[in-house]
C-alpha positions in Angstrom: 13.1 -79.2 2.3 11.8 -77.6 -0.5 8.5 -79.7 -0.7 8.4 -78.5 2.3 8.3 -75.1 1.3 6.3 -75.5 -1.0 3.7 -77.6 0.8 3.3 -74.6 3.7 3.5 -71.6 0.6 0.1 -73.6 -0.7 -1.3 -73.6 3.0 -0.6 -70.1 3.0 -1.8 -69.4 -0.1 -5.7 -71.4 1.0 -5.6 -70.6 4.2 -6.9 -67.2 6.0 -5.0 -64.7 7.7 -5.1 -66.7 10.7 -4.1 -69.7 9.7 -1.4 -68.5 8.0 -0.1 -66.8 10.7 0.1 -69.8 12.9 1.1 -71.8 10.5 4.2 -69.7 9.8 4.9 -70.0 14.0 3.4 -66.3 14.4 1.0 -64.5 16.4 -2.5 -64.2 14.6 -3.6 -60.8 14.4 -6.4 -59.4 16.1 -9.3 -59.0 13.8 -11.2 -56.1 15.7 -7.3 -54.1 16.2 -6.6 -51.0 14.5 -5.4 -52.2 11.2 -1.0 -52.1 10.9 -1.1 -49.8 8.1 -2.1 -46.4 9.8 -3.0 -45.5 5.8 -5.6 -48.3 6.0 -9.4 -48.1 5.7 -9.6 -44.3 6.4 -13.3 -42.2 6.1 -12.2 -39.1 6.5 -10.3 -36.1 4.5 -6.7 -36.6 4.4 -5.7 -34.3 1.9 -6.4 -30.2 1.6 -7.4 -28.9 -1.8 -6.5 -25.3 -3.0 -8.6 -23.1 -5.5 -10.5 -20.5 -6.5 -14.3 -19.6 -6.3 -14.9 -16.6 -7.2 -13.4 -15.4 -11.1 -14.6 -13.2 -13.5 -14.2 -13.2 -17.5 -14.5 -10.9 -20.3 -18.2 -12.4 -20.4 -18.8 -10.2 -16.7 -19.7 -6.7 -18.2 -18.0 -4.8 -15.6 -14.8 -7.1 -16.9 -15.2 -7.0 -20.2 -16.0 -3.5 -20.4 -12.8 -2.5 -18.3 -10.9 -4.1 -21.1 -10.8 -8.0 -20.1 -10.5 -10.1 -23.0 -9.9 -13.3 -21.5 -12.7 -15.8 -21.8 -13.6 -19.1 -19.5 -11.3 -21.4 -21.6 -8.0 -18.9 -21.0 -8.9 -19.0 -17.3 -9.0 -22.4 -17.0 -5.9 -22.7 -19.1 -3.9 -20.4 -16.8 -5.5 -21.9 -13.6 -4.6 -25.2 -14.5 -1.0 -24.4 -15.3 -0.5 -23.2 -18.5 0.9 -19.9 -19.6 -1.3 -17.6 -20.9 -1.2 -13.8 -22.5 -2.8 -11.5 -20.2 -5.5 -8.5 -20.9 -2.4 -6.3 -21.5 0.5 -8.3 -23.5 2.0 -9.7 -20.9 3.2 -13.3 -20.5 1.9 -14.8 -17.1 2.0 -17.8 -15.2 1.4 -19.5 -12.1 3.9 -21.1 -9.5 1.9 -24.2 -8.8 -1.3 -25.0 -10.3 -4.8 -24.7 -8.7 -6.8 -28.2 -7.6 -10.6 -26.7 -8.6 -12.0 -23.5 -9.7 -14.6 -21.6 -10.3 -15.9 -19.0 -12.9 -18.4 -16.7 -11.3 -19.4 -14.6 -14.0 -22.3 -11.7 -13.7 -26.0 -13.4 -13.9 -27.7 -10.0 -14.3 -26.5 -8.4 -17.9 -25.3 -11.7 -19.2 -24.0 -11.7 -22.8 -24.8 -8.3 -22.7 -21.2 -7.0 -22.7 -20.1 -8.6 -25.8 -22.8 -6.7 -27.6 -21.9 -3.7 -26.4 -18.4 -3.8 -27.3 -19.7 -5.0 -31.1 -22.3 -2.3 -31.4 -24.6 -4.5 -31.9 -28.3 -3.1 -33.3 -30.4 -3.4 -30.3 -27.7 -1.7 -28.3 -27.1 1.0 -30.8 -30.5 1.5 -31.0 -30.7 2.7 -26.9 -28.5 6.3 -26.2 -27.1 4.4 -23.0 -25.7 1.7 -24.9 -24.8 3.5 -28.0 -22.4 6.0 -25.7 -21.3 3.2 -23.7 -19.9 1.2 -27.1 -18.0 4.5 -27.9 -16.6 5.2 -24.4 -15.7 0.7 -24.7 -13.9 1.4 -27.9 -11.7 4.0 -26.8 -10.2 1.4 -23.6 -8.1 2.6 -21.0 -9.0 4.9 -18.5 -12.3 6.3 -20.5 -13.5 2.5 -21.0 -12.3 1.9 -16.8 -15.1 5.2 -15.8 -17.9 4.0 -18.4 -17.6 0.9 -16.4 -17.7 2.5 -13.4 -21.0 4.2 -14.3 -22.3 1.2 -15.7 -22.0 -0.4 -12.5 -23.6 2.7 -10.4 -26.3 2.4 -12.9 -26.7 -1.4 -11.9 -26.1 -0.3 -8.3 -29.1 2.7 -7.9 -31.5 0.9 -10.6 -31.2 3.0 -13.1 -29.3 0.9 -15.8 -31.1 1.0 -19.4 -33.4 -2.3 -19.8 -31.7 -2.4 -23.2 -28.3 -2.9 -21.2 -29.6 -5.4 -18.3 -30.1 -8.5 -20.3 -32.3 -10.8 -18.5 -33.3 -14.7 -19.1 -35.5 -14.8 -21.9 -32.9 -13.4 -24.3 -31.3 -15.2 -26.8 -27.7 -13.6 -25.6 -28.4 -14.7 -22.2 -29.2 -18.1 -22.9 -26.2 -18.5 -25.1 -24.3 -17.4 -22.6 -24.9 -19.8 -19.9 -24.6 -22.3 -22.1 -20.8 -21.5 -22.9 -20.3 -21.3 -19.6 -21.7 -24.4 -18.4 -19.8 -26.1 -21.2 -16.4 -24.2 -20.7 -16.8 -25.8 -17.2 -17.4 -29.1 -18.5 -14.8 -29.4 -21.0 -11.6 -28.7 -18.8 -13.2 -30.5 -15.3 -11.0 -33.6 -14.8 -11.5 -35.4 -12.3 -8.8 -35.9 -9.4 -6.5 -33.9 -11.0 -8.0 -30.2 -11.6 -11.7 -29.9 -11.2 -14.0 -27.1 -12.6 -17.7 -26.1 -11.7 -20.4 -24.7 -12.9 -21.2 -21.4 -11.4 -22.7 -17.8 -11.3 -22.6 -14.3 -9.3 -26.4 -13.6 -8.0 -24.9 -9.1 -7.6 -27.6 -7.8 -5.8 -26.9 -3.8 -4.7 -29.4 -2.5 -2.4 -28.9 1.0 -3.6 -25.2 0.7 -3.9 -24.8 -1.7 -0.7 -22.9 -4.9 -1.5 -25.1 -7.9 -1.0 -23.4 -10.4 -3.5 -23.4 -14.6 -3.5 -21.9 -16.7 -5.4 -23.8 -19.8 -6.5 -21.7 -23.0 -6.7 -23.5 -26.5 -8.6 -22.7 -29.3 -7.5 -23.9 -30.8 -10.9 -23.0 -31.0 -14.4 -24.4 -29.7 -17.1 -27.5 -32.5 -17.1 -29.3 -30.7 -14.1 -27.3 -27.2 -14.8 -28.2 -26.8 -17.8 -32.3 -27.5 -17.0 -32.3 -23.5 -15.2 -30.7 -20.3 -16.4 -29.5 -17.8 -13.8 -31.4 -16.0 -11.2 -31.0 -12.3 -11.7 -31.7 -9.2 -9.2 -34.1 -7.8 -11.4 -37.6 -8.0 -10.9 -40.2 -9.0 -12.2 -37.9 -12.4 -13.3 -35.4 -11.5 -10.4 -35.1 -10.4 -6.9 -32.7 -8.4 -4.7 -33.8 -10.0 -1.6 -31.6 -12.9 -0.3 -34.8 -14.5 0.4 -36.0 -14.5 -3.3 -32.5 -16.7 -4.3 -33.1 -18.9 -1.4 -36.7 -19.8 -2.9 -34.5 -20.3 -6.8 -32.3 -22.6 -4.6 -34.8 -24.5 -3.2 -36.7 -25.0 -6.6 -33.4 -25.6 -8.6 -32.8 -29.2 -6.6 -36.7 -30.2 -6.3 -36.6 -29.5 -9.9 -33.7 -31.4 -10.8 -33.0 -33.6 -7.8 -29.3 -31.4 -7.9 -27.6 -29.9 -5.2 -26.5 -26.4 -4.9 -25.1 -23.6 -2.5 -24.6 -19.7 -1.9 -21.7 -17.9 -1.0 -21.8 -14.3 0.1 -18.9 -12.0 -0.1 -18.0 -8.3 0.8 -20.0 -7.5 3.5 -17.4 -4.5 4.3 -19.0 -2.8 1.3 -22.8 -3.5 2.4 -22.9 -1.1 5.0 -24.1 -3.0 7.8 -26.8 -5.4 5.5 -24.6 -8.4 5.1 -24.8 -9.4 9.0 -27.9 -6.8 10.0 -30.0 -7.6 13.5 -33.2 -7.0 11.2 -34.5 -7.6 7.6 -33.7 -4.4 5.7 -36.4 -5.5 2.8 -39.3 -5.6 5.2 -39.1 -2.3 6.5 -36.7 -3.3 9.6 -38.8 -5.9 11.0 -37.5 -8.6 13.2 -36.1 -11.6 11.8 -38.5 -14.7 12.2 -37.5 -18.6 12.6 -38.1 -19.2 8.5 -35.3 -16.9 7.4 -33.0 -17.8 10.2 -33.1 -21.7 9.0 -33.1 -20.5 5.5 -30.0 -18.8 5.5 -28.2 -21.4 8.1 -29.2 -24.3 5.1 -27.9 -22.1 2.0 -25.4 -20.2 2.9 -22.3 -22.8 4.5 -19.8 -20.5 3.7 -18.4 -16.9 3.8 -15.9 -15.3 1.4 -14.1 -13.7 4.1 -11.0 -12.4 2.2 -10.3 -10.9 -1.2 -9.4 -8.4 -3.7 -11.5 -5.4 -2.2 -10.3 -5.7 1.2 -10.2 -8.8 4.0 -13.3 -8.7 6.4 -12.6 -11.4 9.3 -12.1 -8.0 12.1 -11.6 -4.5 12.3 -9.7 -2.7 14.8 -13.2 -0.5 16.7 -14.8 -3.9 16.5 -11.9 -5.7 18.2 -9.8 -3.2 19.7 -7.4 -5.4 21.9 -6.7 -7.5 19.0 -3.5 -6.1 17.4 -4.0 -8.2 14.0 -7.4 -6.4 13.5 -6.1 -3.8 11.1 -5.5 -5.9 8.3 -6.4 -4.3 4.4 -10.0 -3.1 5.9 -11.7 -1.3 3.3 -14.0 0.6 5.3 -14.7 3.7 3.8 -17.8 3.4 1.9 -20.6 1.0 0.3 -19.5 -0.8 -3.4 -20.6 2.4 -5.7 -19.6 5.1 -3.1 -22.9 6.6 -3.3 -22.8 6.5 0.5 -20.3 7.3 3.2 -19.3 4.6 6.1 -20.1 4.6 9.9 -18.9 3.2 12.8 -22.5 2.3 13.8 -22.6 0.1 10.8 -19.1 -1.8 11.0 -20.7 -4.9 13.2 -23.2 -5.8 10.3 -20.0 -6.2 8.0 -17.3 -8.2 9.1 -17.7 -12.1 9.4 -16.3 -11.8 13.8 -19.1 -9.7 14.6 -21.1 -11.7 12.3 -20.3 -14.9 14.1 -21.4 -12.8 17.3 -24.4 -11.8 16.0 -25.7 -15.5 14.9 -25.5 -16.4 18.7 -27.4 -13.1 20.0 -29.8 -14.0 17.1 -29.8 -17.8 17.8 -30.7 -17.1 21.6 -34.0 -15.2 20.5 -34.9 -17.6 17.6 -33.6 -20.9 18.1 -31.6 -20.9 15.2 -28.4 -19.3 14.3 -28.3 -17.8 10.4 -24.9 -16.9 10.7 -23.6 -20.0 11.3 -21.2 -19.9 8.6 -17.3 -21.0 7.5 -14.6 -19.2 6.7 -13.4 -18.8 2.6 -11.8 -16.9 0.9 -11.4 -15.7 -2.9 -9.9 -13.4 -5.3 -13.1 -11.5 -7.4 -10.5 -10.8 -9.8 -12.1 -9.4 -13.2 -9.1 -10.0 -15.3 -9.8 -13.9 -15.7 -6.8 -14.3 -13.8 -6.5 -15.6 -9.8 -2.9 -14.5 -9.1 -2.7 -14.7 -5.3 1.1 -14.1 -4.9 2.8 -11.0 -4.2 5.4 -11.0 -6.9 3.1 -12.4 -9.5 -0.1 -10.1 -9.0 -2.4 -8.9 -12.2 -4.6 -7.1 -10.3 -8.7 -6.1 -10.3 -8.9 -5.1 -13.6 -7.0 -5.0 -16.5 -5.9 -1.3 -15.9 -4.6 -2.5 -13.2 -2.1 -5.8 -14.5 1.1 -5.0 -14.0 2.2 -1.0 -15.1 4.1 1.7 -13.0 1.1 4.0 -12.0 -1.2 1.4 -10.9 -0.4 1.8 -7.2 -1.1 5.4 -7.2 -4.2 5.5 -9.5 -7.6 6.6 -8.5 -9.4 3.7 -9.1 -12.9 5.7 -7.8 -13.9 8.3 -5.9 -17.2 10.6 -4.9 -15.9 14.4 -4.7 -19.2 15.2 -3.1 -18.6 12.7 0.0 -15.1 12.9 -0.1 -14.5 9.3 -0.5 -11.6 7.3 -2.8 -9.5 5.0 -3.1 -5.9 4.3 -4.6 -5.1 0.7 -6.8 -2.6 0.1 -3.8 -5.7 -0.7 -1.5 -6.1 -4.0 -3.7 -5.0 -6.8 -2.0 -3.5 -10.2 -3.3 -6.2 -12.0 -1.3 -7.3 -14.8 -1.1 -7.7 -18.7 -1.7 -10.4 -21.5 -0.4 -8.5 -24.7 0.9 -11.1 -27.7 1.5 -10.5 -30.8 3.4 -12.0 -33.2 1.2 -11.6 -37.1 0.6 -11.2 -36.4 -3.3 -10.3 -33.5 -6.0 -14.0 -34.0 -7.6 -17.0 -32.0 -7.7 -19.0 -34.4 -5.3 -16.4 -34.5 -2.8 -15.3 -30.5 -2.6 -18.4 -30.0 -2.9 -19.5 -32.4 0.2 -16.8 -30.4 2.3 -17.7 -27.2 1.8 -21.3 -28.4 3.0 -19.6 -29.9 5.7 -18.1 -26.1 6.4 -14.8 -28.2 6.3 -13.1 -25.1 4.5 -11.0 -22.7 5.8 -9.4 -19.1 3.8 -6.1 -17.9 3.5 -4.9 -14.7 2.0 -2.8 -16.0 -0.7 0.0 -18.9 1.1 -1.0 -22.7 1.1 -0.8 -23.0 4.5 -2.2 -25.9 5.4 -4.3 -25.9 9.0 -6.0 -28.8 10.8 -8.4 -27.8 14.2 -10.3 -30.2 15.7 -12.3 -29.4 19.1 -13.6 -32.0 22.0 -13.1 -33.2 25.6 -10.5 -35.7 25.3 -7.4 -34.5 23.4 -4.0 -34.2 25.3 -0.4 -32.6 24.7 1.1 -36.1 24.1 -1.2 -36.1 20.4 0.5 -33.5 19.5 3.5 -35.8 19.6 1.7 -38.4 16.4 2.0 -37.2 12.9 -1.2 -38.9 12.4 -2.8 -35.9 13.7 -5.8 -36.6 11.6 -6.4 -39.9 13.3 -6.7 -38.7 16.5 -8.5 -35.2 15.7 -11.3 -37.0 14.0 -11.1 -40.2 16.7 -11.6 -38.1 19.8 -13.4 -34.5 18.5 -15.1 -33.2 15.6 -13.1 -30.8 12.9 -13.9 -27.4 11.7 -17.3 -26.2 10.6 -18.7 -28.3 13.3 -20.9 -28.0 16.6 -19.1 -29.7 19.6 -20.6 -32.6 20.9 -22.1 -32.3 24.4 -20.0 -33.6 26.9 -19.9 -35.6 29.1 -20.5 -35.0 33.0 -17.6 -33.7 34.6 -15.9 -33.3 31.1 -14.6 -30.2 32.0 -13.6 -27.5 29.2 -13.8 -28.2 25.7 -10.3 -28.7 24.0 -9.0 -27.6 20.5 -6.4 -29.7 19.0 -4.7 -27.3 15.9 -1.6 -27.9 13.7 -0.7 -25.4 11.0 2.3 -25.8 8.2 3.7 -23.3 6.3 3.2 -23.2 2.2 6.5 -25.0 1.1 7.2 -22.2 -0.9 6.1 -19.3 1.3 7.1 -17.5 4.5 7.4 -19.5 8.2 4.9 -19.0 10.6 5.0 -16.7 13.2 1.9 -17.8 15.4 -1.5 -19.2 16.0 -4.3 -18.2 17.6 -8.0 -19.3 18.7 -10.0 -16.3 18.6 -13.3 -17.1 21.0 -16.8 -15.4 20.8 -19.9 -16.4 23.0 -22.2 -14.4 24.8 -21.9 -13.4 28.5 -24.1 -14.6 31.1 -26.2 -11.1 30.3 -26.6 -11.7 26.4 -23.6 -9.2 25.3 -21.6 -10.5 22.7 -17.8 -11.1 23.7 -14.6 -12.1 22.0 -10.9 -12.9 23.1 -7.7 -13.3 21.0 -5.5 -16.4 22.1 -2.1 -16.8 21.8 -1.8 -20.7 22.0 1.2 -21.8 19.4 4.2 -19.6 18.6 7.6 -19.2 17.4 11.4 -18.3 18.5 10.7 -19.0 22.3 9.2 -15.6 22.9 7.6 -15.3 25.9 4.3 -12.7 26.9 4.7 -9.7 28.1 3.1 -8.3 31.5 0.0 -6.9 29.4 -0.4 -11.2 28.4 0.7 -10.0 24.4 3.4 -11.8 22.5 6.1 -10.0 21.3 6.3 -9.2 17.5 8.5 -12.1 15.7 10.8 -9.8 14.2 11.3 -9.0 10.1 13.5 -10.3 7.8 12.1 -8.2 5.0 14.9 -6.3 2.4 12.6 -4.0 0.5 15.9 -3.2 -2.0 15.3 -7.1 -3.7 12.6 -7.4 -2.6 12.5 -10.5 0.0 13.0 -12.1 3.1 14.6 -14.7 5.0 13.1 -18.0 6.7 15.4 -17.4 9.8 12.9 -16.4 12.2 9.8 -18.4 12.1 8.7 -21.8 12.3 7.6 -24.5 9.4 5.3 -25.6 11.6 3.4 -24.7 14.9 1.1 -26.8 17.0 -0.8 -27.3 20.5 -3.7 -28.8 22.4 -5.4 -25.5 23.8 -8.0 -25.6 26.4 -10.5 -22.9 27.1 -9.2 -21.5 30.4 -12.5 -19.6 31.0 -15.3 -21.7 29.7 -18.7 -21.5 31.3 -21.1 -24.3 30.2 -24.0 -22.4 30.6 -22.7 -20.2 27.7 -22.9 -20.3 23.6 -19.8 -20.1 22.4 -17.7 -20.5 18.9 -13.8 -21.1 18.4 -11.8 -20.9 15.2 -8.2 -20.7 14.6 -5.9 -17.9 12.7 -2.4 -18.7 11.8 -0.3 -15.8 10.9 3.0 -15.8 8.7 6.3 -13.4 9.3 6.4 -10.7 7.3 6.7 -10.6 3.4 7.0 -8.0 0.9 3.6 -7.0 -0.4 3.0 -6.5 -4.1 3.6 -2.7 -3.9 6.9 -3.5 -2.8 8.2 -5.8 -6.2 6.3 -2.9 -7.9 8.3 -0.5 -6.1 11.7 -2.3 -7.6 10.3 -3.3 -10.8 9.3 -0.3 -11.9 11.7 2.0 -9.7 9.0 3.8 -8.2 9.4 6.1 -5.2 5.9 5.4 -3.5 4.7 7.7 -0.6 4.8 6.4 2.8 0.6 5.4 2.6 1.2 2.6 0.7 2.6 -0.4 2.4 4.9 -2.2 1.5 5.0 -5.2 3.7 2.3 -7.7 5.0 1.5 -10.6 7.0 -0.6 -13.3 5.1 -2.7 -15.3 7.2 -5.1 -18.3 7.3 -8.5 -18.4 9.1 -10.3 -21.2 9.8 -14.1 -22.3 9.5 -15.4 -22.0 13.7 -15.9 -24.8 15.8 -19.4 -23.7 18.0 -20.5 -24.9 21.5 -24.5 -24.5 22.2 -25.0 -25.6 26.1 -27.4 -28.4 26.8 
């Protein structure tokens, strides 16, 4: 018997699959079948990666002359893990590392700061820079207002050319060059990765026109190109000007590269206008329209100065609307907000105007995902409530920071209070790897989505074929790639008699965050007349509420106790899910889809300041929130 064995373990051992199978009295396996491991040759994302692209250092002057300290090498210490002093003598750490990061610091000015703040000749030597050092030296509040007017200096042009470094100066070039090497020292692969980066801060007399520009490469092609600034004659405020750098950058180095804008609720109705504001209002023509659709995937939707996916006089039946809009003024305050500018500034009205725009040119420029960031300026991305270190290092943890005037215009009446800071936000990318190439390939892919702090994790798929028995596989994945296309995509055109499209999402709460209380697909497309329209769906939620008459959920309750401060997961669910279809879809009409997932309440940072410090706060400030994940859209464009 045991030749025997032995004699059918050598057959096996020879012989294919096939063979083997029959030989052991088995069914062979079909060869073309889905293979029995469902883990098993798999193209697509499978995992969600959580970071950071948008940081500043003490190398940004408007951080390092606030008082920042920290350099690249402490933020990627502390975003990898480690504990780390802060600006201010205080120990701090993160809960749970970051996967991938980003340092962003200032390309206008850069190594200009640390000059300053030595009094160093060629600064001296200007009156500008000479009372700036002084004003640096003294810190706190005085160093917090020269910083202020250095950046409404930067803002309205008028910034001494002693002070606006530009490339071409041996500070400048220095500068990069630590950068790009800080980013290349602590990048390791698959486990935390780092790029190399830069913020392109064009102000348009004060109005906030920012982008982030992300490498894909290393220091090889990086390091063949300094920074585009915003100052001519080597730089350019218009948009249009980076797009050219961009373009040059990869037929110079064969690289690849990207833009990211951010804060258009502080451009005043540039960031999403109907027209090009630098020439002279004209129309928008076919060029920039393609132009901007190839550089600019992504929007920073979320962060430190205020969240921008809605506001409540844009979307007025939408009761989540009103969420930390800073809407008040441009960046500098040199100019007051209106109403009539509010649909050039937030990314839903944005998303509307790409189709209106699309329909006239043929192209949509706003055809954008959803990320979102922190723009912290302390070198320091600490996105949860009970662990935040603020916008600038004036503002880390102390008792008056809440209620401090971080700026204000007497003349226009305009301010605002540290409690207007948010927590916001992270970047979570579907991606196939934790590497540059492969985050990098996502966020391309618009395969990104933003939340305001949790790691909620969100998959939506769209297409013609999904039904409510998926939603019963936990290979979710599987069947939203099989049968649709994910987020950041166009829907594929359907078939005949296809029907309306349908949206397959699933949304998890952050292990160590709140449950969810719902999700919703929020729809924009234009009506058969051209006018932009949008609608708030309900389509997953928890407790077994049931909609009112008016069609709105009920609130899911609130668990908070604002005398710990905390909250209980007893309302809620881990996890929410459907297969939604578009109950009034019109094929004849352009349309776009994307999902928001909303968490019960939690305390908000004022409120562990509140007990912390044993502060009595006036009722303005609030003290609870409800974080929340957007995703990138999902568009329909009719045949």
């Amino acid at each position: 018997m045991d030749t025997i064995k032995r004699s059918l373990l050598c057959l096996a051992i020879a012989l294919p699959t096939a063979s083997y199978a029959a030989a052991a009295g088995q069914q062979a396996p079909d060869s073309n079948a889905r293979p029995y491991s469902p883990y098993a040759d798999i193209a697509y994302p499978t995992d969600v990666y959580f970071g950071d692209t948008h940081v500043h250092t003490a190398l940004s002057g408007d951080a390092g002359g606030a008082g920042t300290t920290l350099m690249p090498d402490d933020a990627y210490r502390f975003a990898r893990g480690e504990q780390v002093t802060s600006n201010t003598g205080l120990p701090v750490k993160l809960e749970r590392p970051y996967d991938f990061y980003m340092i962003t610091d200032h390309s206008d000015a850069m190594g200009m700061i640390t000059d300053l703040i030595a009094g160093a000749p060629n600064i001296m030597a200007d009156p500008t820079g000479r009372e700036m050092h002084e004003a640096f030296r003294q810190g706190g509040k005085v160093a917090m207002q020269a910083t202020q007017r250095l950046i409404s200096q930067f803002a309205q042009g008028t910034l001494s050319p002693a002070l606006n470094y530009q490339p071409g100066n041996p500070a400048y070039a220095r500068v990069w060059g630590e950068l790009i090497q800080a980013a290349e020292d602590f990048n390791n692969p698959h486990h935390f990765t780092t790029f190399i980066a830069y913020e392109w801060t064009s102000l348009v007399k004060g109005n906030n026109l920012h982008r982030n520009v992300i490498f894909r490469d290393g220091p090889e092609r990086a390091s063949q190109v300094v920074p585009y600034t915003t100052t001519p004659p080597q730089g350019s405020p218009n948009p249009r000007d980076l797009w050219a750098w961009l373009q040059a950058y990869e037929d110079k180095t064969g690289g690849q590269i990207t833009a990211i804008p951010h804060n258009g609720n502080l451009s005043n109705g540039m960031m999403f206008a109907l027209q090009d504001d630098f020439a002279d209002g004209a129309p928008y023509d076919k060029a920039y329209a393609e132009t901007r659709q190839k550089w600019e995937r992504l929007y920073e939707v979320t962060q430190l100065k205020g969240d921008g996916e809605a506001h409540p006089l844009l979307s007025n039946e939408d009761e989540f609307a009103d969420y930390d809009n800073w809407d008040w003024g441009n960046l500098d305050l040199t100019q007051a907000k209106t109403p009539a500018m509010l649909p050039g500034e937030y990314a839903r009205s944005g998303l509307l105007r790409g189709l209106e725009l699309q329909a006239k040119l043929g192209i949509n420029p706003f055809k954008f995902g959803m990320i979102g960031a922190t723009d912290n300026h302390v070198g320091l991305s600490t996105v949860d409530d009970d662990n935040f270190f603020g916008k600038f290092p004036l503002y880390e943890p102390n008792p008056g920071r809440a209620l401090h005037e971080a700026r204000g215009n007497e003349k226009l009446g305009l301010g605002y209070k540290g409690w207007r800071y948010s927590s916001s936000g992270l970047t979570a990318l579907w991606s196939t790897d934790n590497t540059r190439g492969a985050l990098f390939d996502a966020m391309e892919r618009r395969e990104a989505y933003a939340t305001t702090g949790p790691r909620i994790r969100v998959r939506f798929f769209g297409g013609w074929q999904y039904e409510q028995d998926d939603l019963q596989h936990r290979d979710l994945a599987r069947i939203g790639y099989g049968k649709g296309v994910p987020m950041g995509s166009d829907l594929a055109a359907p078939a005949p008699g296809a029907g309306a499209p349908r949206f397959l999402v699933y949304a998890q709460r952050d292990p160590m965050g709140a449950n969810l209380d719902r999700v919703q697909v929020i729809k924009g497309w234009l009506d058969a007349r051209g006018k932009p329209r949008e609608k708030v769906y309900d389509v997953a939620w928890s407790d077994g509420r049931k909609p009112g008459a008016n069609g709105k959920l009920p609130a899911v309750g609130d668990t908070v106790d604002l005398a710990i401060p905390s909250w209980t997961n007893t309302i809620g669910a881990a996890e929410l899910g459907s297969v939604w279809t578009d109950p009034e879809f019109d094929p004849t009409l352009r349309a776009f889809y994307y999902a928001r997932v909303i968490e019960i309440p939690t305390p908000r940072w004022t409120a562990y300041d509140r007990v912390k410090f044993k502060l009595d706060l006036p009722a303005e400030v609030p003290l609870k929130t409800q974080e929340r994940a957007y995703t990138s859209p999902i568009w329909y464009n009719p045949r």
